[in-house]
N, C-alpha and C positions, 0 to 999 in steps of 0.2 A: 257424818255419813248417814247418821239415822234420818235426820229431815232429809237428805236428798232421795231417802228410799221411801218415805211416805210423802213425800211430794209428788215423787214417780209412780204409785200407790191411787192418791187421791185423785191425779189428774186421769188416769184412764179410767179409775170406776167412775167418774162423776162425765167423763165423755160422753156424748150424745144421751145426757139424759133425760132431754124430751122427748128423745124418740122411743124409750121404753116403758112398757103400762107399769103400775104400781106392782111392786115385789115381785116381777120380772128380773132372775137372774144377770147380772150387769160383768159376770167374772168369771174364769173358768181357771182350774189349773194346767198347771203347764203337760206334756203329754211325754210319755217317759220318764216321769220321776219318780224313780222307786220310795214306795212311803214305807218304813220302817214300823214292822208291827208292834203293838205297846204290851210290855211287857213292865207287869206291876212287880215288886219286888218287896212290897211290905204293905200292912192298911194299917191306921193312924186311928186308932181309938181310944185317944184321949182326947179332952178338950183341954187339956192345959197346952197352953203354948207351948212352954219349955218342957216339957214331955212329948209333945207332937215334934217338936223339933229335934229331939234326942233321937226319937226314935227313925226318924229322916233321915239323920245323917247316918246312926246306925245301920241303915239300910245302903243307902247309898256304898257305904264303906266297906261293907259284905258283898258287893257285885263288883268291888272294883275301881268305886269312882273320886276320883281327884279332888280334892274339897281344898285345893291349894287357894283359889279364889274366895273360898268364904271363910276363911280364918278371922274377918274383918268383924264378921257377925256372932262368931262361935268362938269361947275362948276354950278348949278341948281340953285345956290341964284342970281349968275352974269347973268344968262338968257345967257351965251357967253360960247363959246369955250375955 
């Protein structure tokens, strides 16, 4: 499904593009679509990975968030990557 939606993607941006000057906007969004304000929920000051990442999910998991799909990456009993 992904290549059919950057095919669908590439074909209009790259439409008529001789007829627009250099970095001439070529894309607009759509009109009505409510954009969801961002809200941060934790900042990440560490550089260790596995710390950066602990505290990600920590974060996540305090708001709420399903982390059902990244069990593949996180083993949550080993506290480890």
């Amino acid at each position: 499904m992904r290549h059919k939606l950057a095919g669908y993607l590439a074909k209009h941006i790259t439409k008529d593009f001789a007829s627009h000057k250099l970095n001439e906007k070529r894309y607009w969004t759509s009109r009505g679509v409510i954009v969801p304000e961002v809200m941060p929920i934790d900042y990440i000051l560490s550089d260790d990975p596995a710390t950066a990442l602990k505290v990600a999910f920590d974060a996540a998991r305090l708001v709420g968030a399903s982390l059902e799909r990244c069990e593949m990456f996180w083993r949550q009993e080993l506290g480890a990557l």
